[in-house]
N, C-alpha and C positions, 0 to 999 in steps of 0.2 A: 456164350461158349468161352471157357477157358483160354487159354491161349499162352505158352510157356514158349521160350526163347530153347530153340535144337541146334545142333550142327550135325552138319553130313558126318556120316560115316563111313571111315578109313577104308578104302578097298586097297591090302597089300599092295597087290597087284600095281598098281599106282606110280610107287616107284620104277619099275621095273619099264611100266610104258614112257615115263618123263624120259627116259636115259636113252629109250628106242626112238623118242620123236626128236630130243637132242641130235644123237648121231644123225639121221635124218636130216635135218635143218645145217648140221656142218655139213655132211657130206652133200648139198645143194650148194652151201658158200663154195667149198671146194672145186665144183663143177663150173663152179661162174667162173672162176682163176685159173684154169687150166686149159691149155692150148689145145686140148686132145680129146676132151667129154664135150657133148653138146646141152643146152638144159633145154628143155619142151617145159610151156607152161599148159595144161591141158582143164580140161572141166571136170569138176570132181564125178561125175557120174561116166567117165570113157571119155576119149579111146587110150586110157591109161595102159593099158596090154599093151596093144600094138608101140607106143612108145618106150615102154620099159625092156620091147625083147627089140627092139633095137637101141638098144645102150643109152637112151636119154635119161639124164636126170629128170626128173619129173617134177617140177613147181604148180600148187594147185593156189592161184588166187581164191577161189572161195575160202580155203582152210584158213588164209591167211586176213581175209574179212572177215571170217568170224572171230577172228583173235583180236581185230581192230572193234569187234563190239564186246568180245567177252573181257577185254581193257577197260573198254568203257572210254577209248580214247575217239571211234567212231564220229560221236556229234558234234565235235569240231574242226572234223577233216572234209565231213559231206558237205559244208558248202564252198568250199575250193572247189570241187568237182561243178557244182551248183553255178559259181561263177563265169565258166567255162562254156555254159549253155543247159549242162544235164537236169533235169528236173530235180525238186524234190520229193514226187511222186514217184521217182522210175526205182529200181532196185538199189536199197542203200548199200547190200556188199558192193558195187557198183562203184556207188558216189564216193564210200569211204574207200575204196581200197585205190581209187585214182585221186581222192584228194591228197593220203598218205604218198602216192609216189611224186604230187605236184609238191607236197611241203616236205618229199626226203625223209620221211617218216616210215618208221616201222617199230612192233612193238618185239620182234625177232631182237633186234640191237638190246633191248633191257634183259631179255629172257637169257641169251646164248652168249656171252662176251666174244667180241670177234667177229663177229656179225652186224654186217651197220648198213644191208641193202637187200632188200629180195636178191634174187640171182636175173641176170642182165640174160632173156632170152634170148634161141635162136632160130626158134618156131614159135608160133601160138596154136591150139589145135584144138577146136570148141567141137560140142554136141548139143545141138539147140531143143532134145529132148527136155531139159527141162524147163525154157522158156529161150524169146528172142533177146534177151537181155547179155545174153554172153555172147552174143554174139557180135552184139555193138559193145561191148566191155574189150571184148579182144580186138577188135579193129582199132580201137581207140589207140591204143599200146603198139599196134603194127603200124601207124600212122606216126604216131610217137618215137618210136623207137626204129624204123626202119626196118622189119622182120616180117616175113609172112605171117597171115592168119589165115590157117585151113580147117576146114572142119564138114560134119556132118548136119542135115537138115533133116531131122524128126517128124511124122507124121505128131498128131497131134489128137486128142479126145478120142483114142483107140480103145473100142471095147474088145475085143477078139483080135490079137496077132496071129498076122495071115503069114501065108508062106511069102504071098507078093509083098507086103510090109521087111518082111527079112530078108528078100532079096534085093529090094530098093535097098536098104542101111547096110547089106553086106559089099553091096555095090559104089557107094559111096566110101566105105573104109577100104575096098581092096585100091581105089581111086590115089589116095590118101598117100599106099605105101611108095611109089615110087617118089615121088617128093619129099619125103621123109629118108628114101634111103639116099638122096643126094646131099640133103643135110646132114642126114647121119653119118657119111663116107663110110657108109657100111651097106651091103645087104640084108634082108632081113632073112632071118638062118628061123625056118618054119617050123624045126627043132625045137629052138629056143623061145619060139610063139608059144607053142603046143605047152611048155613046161608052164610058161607064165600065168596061163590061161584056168591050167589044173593046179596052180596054187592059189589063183582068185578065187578057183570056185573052192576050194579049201579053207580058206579065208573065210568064203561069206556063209560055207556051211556049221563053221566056227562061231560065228558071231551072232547067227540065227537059235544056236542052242542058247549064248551068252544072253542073249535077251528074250527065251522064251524061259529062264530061269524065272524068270519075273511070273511066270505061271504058278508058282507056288504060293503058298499064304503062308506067315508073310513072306512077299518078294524081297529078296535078297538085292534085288539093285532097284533103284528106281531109274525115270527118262532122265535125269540131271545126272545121274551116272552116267548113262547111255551116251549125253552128247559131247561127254570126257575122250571117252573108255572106246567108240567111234573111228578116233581119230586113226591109229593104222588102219582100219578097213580103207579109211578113204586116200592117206596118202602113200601106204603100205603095200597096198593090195599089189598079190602077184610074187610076193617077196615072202622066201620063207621065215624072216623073221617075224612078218604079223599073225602066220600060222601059228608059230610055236608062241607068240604071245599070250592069242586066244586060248590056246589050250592051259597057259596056267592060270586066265583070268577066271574059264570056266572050272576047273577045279578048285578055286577057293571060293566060286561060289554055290557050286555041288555040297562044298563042306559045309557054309552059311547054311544050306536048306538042309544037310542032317542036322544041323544043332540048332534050328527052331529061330535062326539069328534073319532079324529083318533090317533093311535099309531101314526105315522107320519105327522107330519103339513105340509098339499098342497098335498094331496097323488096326483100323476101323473102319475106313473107307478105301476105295480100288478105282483108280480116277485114269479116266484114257485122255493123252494129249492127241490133238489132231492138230497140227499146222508146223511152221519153225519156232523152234526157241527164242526167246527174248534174252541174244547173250550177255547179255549188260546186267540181265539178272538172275542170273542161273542161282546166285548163290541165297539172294532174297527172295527167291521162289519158292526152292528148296527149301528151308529152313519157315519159310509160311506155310508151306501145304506140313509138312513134320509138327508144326505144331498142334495142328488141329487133326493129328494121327493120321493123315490123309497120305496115301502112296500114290504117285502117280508112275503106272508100274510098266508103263508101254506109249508108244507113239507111233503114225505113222511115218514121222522123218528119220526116228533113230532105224528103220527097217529097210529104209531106200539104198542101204550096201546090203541087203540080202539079193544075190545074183542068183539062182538057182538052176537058169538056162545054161549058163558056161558050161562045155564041154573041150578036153584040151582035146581031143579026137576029131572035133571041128572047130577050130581056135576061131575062124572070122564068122563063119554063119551064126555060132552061138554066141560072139560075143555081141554081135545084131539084136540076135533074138533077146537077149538079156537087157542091153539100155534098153530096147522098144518095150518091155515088160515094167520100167518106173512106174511106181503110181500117178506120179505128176502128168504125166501124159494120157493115162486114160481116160474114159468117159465117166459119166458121173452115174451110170449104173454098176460098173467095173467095182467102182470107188465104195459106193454103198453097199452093193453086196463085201468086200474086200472089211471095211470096217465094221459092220454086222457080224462078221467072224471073228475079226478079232476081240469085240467086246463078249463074246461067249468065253473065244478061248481064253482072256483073261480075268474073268470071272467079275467085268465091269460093273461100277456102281453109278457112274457120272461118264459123262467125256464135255471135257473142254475145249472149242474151236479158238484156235487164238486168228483173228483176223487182221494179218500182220500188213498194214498201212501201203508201203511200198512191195509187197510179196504177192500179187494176187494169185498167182498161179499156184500157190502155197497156201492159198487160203479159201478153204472150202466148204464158206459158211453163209457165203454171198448167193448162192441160190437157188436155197431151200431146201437145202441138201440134211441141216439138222434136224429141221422141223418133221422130215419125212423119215426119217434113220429114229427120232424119238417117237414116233405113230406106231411103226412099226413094231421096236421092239421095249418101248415102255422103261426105258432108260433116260434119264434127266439130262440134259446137256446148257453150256453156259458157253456164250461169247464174249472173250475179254479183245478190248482193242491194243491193238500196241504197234511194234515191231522189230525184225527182226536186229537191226543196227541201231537206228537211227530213235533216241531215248527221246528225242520233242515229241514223239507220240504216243507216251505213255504216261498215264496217272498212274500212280504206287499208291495210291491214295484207296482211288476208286476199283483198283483191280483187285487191293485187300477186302474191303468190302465186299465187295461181289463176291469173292472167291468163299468168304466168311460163311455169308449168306448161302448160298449153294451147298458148301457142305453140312450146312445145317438141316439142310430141305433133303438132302440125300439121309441124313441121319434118321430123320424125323418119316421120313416114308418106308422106312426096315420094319420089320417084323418084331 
């Protein structure tokens, strides 16, 4: 197979988000210096609402390990944490993001001048929906630091959200608000829920067209766009500036699909990612699967900010019903039927499980979930090891290879 040297292409739009997650990132400095704002550090998947309509700046540690892997500075902050006690099995956004604040490190100070510290919380506020890792991530910090960690406890391997399922997690967040509005020195004005609530779910009705763009041939963004382009959904959300983001990212790429214009030049292959990104090589992945024409034009991580339950009419039940709806949390018939749809709707040729080392909850290749997803519907799939921070466990080597080989077998089994 040929194989020629590509680079990504420009999504305008681009600029326009660096300058929104700037602002963003001062206006978090801001909030740490001021005598008067509070900052909540929360988990990227909720109770981001509920904190944003009571005036918390909002600090999302995951966003800010995955910046510590898409640095590439990750693998030698994760054993400070390591030191410490923390495995080097357990969750590397984890180990890196607490090695970075044991050696005063941040990759915020190179990006933003004026910036030289996350923002010093004054809550921590977890949702264990996506695994028990955040929740020993936040304690660690309130131990550290002196500040409560409060949060929500997720049912777990849910096939069918029950009403009883959304009444426990609605129960648990209304729990939540009185402690928050003593921190907050405010009440929460249900007003100001209700608005927050209906610009998430605007948000992620936004962001679900932005990445069903990818349904076109050729797709107009690929997942390496996606885990960019992402980023206000998750630290955004609720805020009419990510609204109005989405809608200029999705009209220039409305425009890409009248003008025949693809993320990839010669698409020839339609490859589904399953698992987290390997941020350390977003940029060498890209530009691997581009050579060999291969798009990889969907995942299920870049789609864990699509909410669809949110209702600002019922700001807490729905915002229940919504985290309990994460893929990460359901069963592994939920999960197979869920990806079986999506490999239609994107008119898949492959899917690649990445089985990301320290991620198991993220990685859903561990038991037998491919083998039976490819019986069924006669679609090739490939397990690449790695993961998601922490670069010791990745060969570049052997993931080239494989990756090589696979799309040569998808090629070769076409019509």
């Amino acid at each position: 197979m040929s194989e020629e040297k590509k680079t990504r292409k420009k999504i305008h739009a681009t600029d326009t988000m660096n300058s929104l997650m700037a602002s963003y990132f001062y206006d978090l400095n801001d909030a740490s210096k001021s005598d008067s704002r509070k900052v909540a550090w929360c988990t990227s998947v909720g109770p981001a609402e509920l904190l944003r309509a009571l005036g918390f700046a909002v600090h999302f540690p995951e966003n800010h390990a995955a910046m510590l892997g898409a640095t590439r500075t990750s693998t030698d902050l994760i054993p400070e944490a390591n030191a410490i006690g923390y495995s080097p099995d357990i969750c590397s956004y984890l180990t890196a993001d607490i090695g970075a604040w044991l050696k005063g490190f941040t990759p915020l100070a190179k990006a933003y001048p004026g910036i030289d510290s996350v923002p010093r919380p004054d809550v921590l506020v977890y949702n264990t929906n996506q695994c028990r890792d955040v929740q020993d991530w936040f304690s660690w910090y309130s131990k550290e630091l002196g500040v409560p960690a409060i949060g929500i406890t997720s049912p777990k391997n849910v096939n069918e959200v029950t009403e009883a399922h959304i009444t426990d997690v609605a129960n648990q967040i209304e729990a939540l608000i009185p402690v928050l509005e003593n921190i907050a020195g405010q009440k929460l004005d249900l007003e100001r829920l209700k608005e927050v609530v209906s610009l998430s779910r605007e948000c992620t009705e936004l962001w679900k067209k932005v990445l069903e763009t990818a349904t076109a041939s050729p797709a107009p963004l690929s997942f390496f766009d996606g885990t960019i382009h992402m980023g206000p959904a998750v630290v955004l959300r609720g805020t009419r500036e990510a609204v109005e983001y989405y809608k200029l990212l999705l009209a220039e790429l409305e425009q890409r699909i009248a003008e025949g214009v693809g993320a990839v030049d010669g698409e020839s292959v339609r490859i589904y990612w399953e698992g987290m990104p390997v941020w350390g090589r977003l940029r060498q992945h890209s530009e691997l699967f581009s050579a060999f024409h291969a798009t990889v034009i969907a995942s299920t991580y870049c789609s864990s900010w699509i909410f669809p339950a949110f209702d600002g009419g019922d700001p807490i039940r729905s915002m229940a019903k919504a985290y309990l709806e994460l893929f990460i949390v359901r069963s592994d018939e939920y999960k197979e039927g869920y990806i079986k749809d999506m490999l239609k709707k994107f008119n898949v040729d492959g899917i690649i499980y990445h089985d990301a080392k320290t991620c198991p909850y993220n990685s859903n290749n561990r038991y037998g979930l491919p083998q039976r997803i490819e019986a069924e519907t006669g679609i090739p799939s490939l397990v690449i090891s790695g993961d998601l921070n922490d670069l010791r466990c990745i060969s570049d080597e052997q993931t080239k290879t494989n990756i090589e080989a696979f799309i040569e077998q998808i090629e070769e089994g076409k019509p």
